[in-house]
N, C-alpha and C positions, 0 to 999 in steps of 0.2 A: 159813310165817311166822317161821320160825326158832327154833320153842320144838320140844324132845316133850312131845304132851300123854297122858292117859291113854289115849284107843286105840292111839296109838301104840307108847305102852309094855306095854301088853297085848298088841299084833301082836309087838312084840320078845321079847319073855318065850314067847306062842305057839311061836316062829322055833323056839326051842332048848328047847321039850318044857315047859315048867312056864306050868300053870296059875296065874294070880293069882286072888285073890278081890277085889272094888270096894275094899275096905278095904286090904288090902297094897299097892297100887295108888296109895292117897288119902295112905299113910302116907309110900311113897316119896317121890312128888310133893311133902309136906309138907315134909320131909327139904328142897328147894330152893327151897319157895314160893310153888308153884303152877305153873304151863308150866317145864320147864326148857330154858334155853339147852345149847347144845354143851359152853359152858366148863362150866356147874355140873353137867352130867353128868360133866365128866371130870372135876372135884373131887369129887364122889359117890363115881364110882367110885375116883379113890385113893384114900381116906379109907377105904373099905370093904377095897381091897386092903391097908390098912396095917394090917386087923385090928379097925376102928370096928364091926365089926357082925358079926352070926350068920350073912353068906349066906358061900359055901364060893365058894372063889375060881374054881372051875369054874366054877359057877353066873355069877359075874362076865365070865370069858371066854367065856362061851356068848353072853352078851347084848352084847358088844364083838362078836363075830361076827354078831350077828343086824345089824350094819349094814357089814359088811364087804364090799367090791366088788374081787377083785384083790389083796388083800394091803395093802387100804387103807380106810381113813374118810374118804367126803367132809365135810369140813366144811361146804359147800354145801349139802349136801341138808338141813341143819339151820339154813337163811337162809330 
C-alpha cells in the first residue's frame, strides 16, 4: 500500500539484529505520522544521519540494508 507500518518496521530492525520494544516502534512511527511513506523514511533517516537523534549511524545503515536488493532500494516495493 506504499506505507511502512509497524511490522514492517520491526521485520526491518529484526533484519539487522536489534530488537524493538511496541513503544520505540510507536515513537518512531510518530516521528512521521503514523504509516510512513518511502519519502518520509528517507527524511527520518537524514534527519537522524545529520545527528537529530541518539541512534548510532550503524544502526541507521543496518536498517537501509535491511531493504537493500543488489546494491539497491526499490522504491516499488514501498507503492
Amino acid at each position: 500500500d506504499g506505507t511502512i507500518n509497524k511490522n514492517d518496521l520491526r521485520a526491518a530492525f529484526d533484519n539487522v539484529g536489534k530488537l524493538m520494544d511496541e513503544s520505540e516502534l510507536d515513537d518512531m512511527l510518530s516521528e512521521v505520522g503514523g504509516g510512513c511513506s518511502f519519502d518520509a523514511m528517507i527524511s527520518m533517516f537524514q534527519s537522524k544521519m545529520a545527528g537529530d537523534s541518539n541512534d548510532s549511524d550503524e544502526l541507521i545503515v543496518q536498517a537501509f540494508k535491511a531493504y537493500e536488493e543488489e546494491g539497491k532500494i526499490e522504491a516499488e516495493m514501498f507503492r
